[in-house]
N, CA, C and O atoms as CSV, one atom per row, in Angstrom:
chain,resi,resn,atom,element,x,y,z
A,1,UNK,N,N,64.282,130.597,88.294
A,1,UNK,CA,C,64.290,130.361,89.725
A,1,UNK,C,C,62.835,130.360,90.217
A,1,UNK,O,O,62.170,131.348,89.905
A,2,UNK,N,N,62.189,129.310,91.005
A,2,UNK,CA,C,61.095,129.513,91.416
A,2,UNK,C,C,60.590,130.540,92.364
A,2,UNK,O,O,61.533,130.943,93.044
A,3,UNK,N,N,59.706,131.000,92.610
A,3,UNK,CA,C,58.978,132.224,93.169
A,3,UNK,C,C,59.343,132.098,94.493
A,3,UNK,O,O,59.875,133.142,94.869
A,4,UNK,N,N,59.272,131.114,95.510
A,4,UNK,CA,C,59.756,130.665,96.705
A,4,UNK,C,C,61.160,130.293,97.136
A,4,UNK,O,O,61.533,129.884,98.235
A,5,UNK,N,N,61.917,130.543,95.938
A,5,UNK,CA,C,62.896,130.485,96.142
A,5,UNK,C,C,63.797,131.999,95.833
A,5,UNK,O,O,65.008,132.094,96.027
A,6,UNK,N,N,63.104,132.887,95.426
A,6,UNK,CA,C,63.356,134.472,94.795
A,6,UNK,C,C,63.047,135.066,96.026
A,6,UNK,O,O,63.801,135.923,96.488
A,7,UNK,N,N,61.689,134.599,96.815
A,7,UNK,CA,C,61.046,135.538,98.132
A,7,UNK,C,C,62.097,135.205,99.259
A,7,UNK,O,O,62.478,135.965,100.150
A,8,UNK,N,N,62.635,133.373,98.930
A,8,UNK,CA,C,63.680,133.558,100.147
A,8,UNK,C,C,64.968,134.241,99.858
A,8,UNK,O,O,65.567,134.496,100.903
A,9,UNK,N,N,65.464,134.543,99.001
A,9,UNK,CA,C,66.710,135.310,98.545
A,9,UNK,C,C,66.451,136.621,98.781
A,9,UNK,O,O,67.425,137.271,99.160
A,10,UNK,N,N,65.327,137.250,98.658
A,10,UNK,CA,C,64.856,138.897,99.236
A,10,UNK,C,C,64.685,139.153,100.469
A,10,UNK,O,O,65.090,140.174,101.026
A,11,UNK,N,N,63.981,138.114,101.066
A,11,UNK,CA,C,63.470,137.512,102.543
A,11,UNK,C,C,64.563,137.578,104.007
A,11,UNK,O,O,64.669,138.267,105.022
A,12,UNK,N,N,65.331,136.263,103.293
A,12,UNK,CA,C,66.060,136.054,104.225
A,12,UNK,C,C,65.432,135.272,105.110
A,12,UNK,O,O,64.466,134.521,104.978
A,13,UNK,N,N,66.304,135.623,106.303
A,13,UNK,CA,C,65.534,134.937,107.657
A,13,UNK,C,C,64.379,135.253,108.189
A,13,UNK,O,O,64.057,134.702,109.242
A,14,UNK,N,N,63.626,136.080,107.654
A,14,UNK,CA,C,62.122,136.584,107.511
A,14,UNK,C,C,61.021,136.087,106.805
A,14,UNK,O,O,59.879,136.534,106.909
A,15,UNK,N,N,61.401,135.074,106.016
A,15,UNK,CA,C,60.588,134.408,104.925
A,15,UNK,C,C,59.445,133.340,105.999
A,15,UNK,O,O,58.218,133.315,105.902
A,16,UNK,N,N,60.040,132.781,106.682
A,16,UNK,CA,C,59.417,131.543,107.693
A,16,UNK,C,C,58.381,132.738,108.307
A,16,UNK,O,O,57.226,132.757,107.881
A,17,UNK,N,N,58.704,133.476,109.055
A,17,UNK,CA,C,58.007,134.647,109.608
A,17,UNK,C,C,56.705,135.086,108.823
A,17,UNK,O,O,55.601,135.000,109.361
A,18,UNK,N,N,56.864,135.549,107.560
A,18,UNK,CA,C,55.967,136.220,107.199
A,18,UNK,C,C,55.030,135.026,106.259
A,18,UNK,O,O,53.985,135.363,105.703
A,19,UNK,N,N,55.574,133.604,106.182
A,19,UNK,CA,C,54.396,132.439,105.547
A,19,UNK,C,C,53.918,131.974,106.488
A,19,UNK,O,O,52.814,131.445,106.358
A,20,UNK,N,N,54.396,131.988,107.448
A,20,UNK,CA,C,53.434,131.748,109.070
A,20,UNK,C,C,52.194,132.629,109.435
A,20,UNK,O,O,51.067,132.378,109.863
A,21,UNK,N,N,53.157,134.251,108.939
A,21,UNK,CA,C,51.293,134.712,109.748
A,21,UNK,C,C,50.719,134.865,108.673
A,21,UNK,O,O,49.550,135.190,108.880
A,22,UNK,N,N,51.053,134.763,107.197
A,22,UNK,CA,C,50.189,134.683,105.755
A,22,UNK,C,C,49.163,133.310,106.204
A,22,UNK,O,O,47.939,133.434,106.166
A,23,UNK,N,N,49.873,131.904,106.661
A,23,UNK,CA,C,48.861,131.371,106.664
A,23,UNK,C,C,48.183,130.550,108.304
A,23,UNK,O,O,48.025,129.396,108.701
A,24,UNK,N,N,47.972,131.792,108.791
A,24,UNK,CA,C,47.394,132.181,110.261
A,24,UNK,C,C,46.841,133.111,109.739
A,24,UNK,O,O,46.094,132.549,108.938
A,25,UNK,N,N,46.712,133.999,109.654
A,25,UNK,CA,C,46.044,135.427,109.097
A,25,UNK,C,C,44.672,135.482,107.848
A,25,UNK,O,O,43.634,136.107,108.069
A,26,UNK,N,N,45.008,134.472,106.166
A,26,UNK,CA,C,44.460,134.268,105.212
A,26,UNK,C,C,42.869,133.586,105.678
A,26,UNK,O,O,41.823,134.112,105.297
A,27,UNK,N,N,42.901,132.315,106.574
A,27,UNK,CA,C,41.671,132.247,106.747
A,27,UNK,C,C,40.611,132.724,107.170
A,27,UNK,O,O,39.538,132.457,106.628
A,28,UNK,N,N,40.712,133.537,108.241
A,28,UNK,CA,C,40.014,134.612,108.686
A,28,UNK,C,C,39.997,135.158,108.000
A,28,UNK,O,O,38.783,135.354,107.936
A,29,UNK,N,N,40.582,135.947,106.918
A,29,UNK,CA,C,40.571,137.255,105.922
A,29,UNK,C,C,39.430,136.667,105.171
A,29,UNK,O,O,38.510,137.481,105.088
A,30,UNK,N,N,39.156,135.438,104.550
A,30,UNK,CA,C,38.828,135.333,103.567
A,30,UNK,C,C,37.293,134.758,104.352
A,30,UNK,O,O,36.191,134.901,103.823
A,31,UNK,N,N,37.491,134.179,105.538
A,31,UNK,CA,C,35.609,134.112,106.241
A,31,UNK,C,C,35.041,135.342,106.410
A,31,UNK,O,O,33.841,135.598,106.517
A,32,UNK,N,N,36.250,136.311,106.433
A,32,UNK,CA,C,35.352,137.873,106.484
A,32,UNK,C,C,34.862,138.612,105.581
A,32,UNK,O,O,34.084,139.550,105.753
A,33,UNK,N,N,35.401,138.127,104.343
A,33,UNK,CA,C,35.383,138.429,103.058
A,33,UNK,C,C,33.666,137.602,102.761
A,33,UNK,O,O,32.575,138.069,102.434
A,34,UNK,N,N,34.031,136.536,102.996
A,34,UNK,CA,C,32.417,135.495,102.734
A,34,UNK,C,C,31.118,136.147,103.520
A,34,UNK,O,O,30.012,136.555,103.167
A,35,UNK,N,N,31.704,136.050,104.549
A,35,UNK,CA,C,30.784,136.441,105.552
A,35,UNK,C,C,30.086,138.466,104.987
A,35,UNK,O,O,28.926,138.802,105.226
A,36,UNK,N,N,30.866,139.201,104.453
A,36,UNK,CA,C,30.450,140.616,104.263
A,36,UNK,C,C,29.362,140.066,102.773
A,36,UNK,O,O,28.208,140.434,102.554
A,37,UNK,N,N,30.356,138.932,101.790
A,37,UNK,CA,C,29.342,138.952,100.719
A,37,UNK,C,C,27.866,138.591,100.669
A,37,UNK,O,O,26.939,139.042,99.996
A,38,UNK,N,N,27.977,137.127,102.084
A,38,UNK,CA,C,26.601,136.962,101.971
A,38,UNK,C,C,25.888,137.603,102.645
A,38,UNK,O,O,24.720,137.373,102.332
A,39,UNK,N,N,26.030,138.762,103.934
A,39,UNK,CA,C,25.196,139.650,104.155
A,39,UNK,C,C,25.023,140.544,103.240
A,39,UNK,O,O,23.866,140.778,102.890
A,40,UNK,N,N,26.007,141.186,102.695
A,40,UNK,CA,C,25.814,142.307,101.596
A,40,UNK,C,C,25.170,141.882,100.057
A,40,UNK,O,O,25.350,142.464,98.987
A,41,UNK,N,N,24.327,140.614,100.351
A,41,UNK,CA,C,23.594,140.136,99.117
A,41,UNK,C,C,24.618,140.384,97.873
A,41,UNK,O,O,24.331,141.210,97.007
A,42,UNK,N,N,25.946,139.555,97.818
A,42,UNK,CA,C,26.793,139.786,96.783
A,42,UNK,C,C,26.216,138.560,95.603
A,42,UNK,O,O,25.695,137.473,95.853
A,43,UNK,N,N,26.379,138.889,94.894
A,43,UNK,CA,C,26.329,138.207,93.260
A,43,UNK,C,C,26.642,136.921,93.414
A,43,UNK,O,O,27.239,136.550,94.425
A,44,UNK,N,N,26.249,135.988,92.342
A,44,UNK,CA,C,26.923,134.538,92.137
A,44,UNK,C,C,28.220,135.176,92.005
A,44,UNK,O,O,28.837,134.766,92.989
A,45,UNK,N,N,29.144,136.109,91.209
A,45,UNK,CA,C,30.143,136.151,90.914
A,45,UNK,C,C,31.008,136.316,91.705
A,45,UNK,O,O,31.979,135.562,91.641
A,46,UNK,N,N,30.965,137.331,92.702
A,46,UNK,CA,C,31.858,137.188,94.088
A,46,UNK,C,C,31.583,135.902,94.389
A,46,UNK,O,O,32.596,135.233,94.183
A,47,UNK,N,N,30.631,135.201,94.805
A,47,UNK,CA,C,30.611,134.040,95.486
A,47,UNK,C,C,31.815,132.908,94.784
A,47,UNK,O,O,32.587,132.339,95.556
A,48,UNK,N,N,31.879,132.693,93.543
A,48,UNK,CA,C,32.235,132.019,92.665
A,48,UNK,C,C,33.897,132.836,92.951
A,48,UNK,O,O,34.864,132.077,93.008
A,49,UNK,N,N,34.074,133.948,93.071
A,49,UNK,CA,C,35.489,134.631,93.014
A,49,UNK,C,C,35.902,133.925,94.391
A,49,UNK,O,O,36.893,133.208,94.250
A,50,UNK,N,N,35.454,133.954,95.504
A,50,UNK,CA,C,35.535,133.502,97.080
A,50,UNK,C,C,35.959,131.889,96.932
A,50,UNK,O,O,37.005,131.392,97.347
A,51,UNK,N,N,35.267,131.452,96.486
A,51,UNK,CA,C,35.236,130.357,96.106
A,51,UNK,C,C,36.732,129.811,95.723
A,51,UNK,O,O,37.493,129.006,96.260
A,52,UNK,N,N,36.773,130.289,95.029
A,52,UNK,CA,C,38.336,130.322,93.796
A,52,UNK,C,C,39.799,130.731,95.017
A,52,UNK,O,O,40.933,130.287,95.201
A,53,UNK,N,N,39.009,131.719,95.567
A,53,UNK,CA,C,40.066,132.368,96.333
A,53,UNK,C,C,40.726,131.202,97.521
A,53,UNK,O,O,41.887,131.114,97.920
A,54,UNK,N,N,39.596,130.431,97.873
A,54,UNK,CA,C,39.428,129.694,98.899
A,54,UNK,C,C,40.258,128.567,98.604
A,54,UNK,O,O,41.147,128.118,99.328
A,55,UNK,N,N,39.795,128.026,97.164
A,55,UNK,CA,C,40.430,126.787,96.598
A,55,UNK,C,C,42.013,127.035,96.410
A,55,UNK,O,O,42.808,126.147,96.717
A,56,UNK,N,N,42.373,128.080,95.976
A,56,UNK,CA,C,43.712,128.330,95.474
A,56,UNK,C,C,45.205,128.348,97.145
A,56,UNK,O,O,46.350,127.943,97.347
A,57,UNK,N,N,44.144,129.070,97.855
A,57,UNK,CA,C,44.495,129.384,99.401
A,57,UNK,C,C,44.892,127.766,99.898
A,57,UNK,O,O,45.952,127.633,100.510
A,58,UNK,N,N,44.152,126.703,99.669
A,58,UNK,CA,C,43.647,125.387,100.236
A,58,UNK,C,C,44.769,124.568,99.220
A,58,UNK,O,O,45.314,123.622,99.789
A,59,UNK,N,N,45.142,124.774,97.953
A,59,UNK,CA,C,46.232,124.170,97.214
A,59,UNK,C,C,47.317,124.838,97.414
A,59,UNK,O,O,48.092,124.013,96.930
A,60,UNK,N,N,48.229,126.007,97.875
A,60,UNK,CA,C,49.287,126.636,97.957
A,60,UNK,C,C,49.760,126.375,99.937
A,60,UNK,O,O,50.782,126.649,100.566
A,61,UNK,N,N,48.443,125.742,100.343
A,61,UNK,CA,C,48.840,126.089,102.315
A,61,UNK,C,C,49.830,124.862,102.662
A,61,UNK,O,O,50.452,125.016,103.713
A,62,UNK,N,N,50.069,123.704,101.972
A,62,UNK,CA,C,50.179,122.335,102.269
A,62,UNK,C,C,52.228,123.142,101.935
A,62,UNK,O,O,53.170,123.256,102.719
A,63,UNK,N,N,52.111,123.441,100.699
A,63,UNK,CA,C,53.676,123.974,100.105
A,63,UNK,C,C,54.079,125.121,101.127
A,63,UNK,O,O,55.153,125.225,101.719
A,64,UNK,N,N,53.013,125.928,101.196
A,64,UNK,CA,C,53.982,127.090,102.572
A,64,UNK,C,C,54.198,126.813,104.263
A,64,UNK,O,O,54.797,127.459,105.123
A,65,UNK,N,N,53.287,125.330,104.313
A,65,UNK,CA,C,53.583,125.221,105.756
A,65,UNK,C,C,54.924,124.262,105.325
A,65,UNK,O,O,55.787,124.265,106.204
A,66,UNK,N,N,55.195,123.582,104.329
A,66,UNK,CA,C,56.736,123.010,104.562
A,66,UNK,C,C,57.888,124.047,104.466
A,66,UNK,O,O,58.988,123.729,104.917
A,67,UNK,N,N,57.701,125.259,103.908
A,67,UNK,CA,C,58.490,126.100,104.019
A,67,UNK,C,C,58.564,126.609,105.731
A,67,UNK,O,O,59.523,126.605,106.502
A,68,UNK,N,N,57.328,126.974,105.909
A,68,UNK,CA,C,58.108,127.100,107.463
A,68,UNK,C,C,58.171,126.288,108.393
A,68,UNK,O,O,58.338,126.675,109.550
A,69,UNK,N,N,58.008,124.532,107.953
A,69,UNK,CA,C,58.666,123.991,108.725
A,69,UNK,C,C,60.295,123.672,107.956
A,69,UNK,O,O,61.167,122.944,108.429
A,70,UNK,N,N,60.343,124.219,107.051
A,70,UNK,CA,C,61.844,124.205,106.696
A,70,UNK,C,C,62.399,125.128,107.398
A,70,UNK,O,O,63.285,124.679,108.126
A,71,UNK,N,N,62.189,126.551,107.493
A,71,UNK,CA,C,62.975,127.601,108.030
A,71,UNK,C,C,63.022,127.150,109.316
A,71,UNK,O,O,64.005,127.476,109.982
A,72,UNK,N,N,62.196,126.489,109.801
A,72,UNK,CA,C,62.343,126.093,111.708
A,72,UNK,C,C,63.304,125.149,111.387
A,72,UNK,O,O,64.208,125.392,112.187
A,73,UNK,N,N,63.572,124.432,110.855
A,73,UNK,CA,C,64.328,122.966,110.713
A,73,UNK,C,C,65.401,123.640,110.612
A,73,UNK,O,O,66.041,123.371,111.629
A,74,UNK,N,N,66.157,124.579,109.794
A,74,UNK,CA,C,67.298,125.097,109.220
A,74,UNK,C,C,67.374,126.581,110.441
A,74,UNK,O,O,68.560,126.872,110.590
A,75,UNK,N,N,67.207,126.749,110.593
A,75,UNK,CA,C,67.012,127.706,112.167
A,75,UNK,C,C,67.336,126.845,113.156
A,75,UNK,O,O,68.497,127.111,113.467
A,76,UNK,N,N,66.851,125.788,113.940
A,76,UNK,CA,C,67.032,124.958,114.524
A,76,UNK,C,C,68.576,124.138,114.525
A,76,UNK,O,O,69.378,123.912,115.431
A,77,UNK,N,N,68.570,123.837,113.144
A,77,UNK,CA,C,70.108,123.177,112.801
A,77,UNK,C,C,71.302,124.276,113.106
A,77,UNK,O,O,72.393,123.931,113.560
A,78,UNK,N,N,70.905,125.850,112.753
A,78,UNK,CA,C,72.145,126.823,112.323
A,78,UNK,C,C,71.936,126.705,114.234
A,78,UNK,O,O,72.959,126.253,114.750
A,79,UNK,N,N,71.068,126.962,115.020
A,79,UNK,CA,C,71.047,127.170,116.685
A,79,UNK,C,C,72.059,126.399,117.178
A,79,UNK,O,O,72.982,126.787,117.894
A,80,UNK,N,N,71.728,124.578,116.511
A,80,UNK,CA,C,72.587,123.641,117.223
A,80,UNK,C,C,73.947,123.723,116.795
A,80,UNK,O,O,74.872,123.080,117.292
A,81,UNK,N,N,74.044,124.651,115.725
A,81,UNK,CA,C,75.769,124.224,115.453
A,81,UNK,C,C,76.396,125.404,116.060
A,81,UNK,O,O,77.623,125.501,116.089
A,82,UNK,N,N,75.772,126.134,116.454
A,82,UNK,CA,C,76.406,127.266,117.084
A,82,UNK,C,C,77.098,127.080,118.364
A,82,UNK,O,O,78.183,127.404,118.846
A,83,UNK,N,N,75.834,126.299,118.802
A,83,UNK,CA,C,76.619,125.941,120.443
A,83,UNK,C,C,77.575,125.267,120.438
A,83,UNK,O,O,78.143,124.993,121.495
């Protein structure tokens, strides 16, 4: 079973919720993260770790924003059939 499909089975109707403010929240985390290394004269290697962190963040954001525009879509649908 894929990983996104295990977090929504644990999740629930909370899953949309918490990949929304993961990716509202992650970019800032990680300019603050940059921002402490290059004042704190950090290493090529943090830089290179940031880096990585950044890239991986930038290939996984495109797959979690369709998840929560899935949970809005399927939220939206369960709203309209209710009425």
């Amino acid at each position: 079973m894929p990983a996104l499909a295990q977090l929504r089975e644990l999740m629930g109707d909370n899953l949309g919720d918490l990949v929304r403010v993961y990716l509202i929240d992650t970019p800032t985390q990680i300019a603050l993260l940059e921002s402490h290394a290059r004042d704190g004269g950090a290493g090529t290697k943090a830089q290179e770790l940031l880096e990585g962190l950044r890239a991986s963040f930038a290939a996984a954001q495109p797959k979690l924003a369709d998840v929560v525009g899935s949970e809005r879509g399927a939220l939206a649908s369960t709203a309209h059939a209710v009425r």
